[in-house]
C-alpha positions in Angstrom: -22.8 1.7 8.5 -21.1 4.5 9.1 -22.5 8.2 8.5 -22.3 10.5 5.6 -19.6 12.7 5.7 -18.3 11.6 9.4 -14.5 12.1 9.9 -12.2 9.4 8.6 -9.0 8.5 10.1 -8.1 5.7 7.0 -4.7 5.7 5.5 -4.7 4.3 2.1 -1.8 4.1 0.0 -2.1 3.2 -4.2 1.7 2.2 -5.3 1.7 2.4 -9.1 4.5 0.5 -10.7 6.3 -1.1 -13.9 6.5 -5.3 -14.0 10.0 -5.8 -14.2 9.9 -9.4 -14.5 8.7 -12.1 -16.9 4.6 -11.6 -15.8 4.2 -14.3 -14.8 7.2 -14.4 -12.2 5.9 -11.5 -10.7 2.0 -13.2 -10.5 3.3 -15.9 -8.6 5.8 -13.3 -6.2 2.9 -11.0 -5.5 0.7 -13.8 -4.6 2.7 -16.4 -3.2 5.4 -14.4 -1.3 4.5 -10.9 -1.0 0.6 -11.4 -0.2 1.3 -14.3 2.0 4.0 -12.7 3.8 2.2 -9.6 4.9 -0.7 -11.8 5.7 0.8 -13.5 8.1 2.0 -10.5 10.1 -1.6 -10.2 10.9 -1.4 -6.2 11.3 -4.0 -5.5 13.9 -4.8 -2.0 11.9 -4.6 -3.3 8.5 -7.3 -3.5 6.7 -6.4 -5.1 3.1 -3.6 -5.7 0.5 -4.2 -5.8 -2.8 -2.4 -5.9 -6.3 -4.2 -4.9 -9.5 -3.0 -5.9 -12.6 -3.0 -4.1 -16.4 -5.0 -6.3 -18.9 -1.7 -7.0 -20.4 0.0 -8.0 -17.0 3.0 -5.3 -17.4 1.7 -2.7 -14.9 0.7 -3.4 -11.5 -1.4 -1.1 -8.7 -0.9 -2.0 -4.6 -3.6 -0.3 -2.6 -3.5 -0.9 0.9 -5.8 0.5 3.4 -5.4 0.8 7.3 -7.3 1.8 10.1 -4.9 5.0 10.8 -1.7 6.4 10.1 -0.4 4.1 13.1 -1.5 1.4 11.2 0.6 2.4 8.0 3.4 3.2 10.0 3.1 -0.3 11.7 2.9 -1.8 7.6 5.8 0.4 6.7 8.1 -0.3 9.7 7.3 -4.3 9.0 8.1 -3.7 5.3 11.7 -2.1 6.1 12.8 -5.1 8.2 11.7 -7.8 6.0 13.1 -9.6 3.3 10.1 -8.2 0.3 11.7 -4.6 1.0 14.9 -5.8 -1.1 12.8 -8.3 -3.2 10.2 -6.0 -4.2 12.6 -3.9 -6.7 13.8 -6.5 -8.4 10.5 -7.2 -9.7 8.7 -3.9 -10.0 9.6 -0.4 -10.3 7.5 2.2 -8.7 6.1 4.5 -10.8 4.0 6.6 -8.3 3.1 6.6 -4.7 -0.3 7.9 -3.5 -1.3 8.4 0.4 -5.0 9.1 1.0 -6.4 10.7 4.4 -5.6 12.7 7.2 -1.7 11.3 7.5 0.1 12.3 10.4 3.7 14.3 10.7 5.6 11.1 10.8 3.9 9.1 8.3 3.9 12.4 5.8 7.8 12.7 6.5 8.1 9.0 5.9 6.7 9.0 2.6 7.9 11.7 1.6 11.2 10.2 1.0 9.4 7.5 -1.4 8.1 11.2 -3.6 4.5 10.7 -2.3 1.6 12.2 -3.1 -0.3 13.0 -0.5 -4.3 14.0 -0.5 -6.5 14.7 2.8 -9.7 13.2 3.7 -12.8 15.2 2.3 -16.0 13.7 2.8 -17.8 10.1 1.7 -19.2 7.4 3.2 -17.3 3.9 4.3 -19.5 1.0 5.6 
């Protein structure tokens, strides 16, 4: 466990969007294609990937949490050269883009060209 209020290096990102799509064609995308595909890059820093839907399956939430900003860049880098970074609007829109922790200068000027939010690291607890 770690301590109260120790110094956090996490990235996490929240991506709210829109379902575009038929609901259930995005369900089986997100799932089947998009969750599989960054699964299998096995991103040493990554720590999860995971989609949250509305209880009427038209609004979607991706929150995806990483060791460091290294790791996000690493998830972001990946993202831009595959084939989900063309897919991925033709099935959602985003809405807004959250970045939580202590981000570093070139994952802040990344993002910022997605309109992110960005919020520093405080104080908590993550075991």
């Amino acid at each position: 466990m770690s301590k109260l209020n120790e110094k956090s290096n996490r990235i996490i990102f929240i991506i709210q969007c829109s379902v575009k799509c038929d609901p259930e064609e995005f369900q089986k995308w997100a799932r089947d294609r998009a969750s599989k595909y960054v699964y299998d890059l096995k991103e040493e820093n990554s720590i999860s990937y995971e989609w949250h839907l509305s209880a009427d399956n038209k609004e979607a939430t991706l929150v995806e949490s990483f060791v460091d900003s290294d790791g996000a860049m690493q998830r972001l880098s990946n993202h831009a050269a595959s084939p989900l970074a063309s897919e991925v609007f033709e099935v959602v829109d985003i809405k807004d883009v959250f970045c939580l922790g202590n981000a570093n200068q070139d994952l802040v000027e990344t993002l910022t060209a997605w309109d992110a939010k960005f919020q520093r690291h405080f104080c908590g607890y993550h075991k």
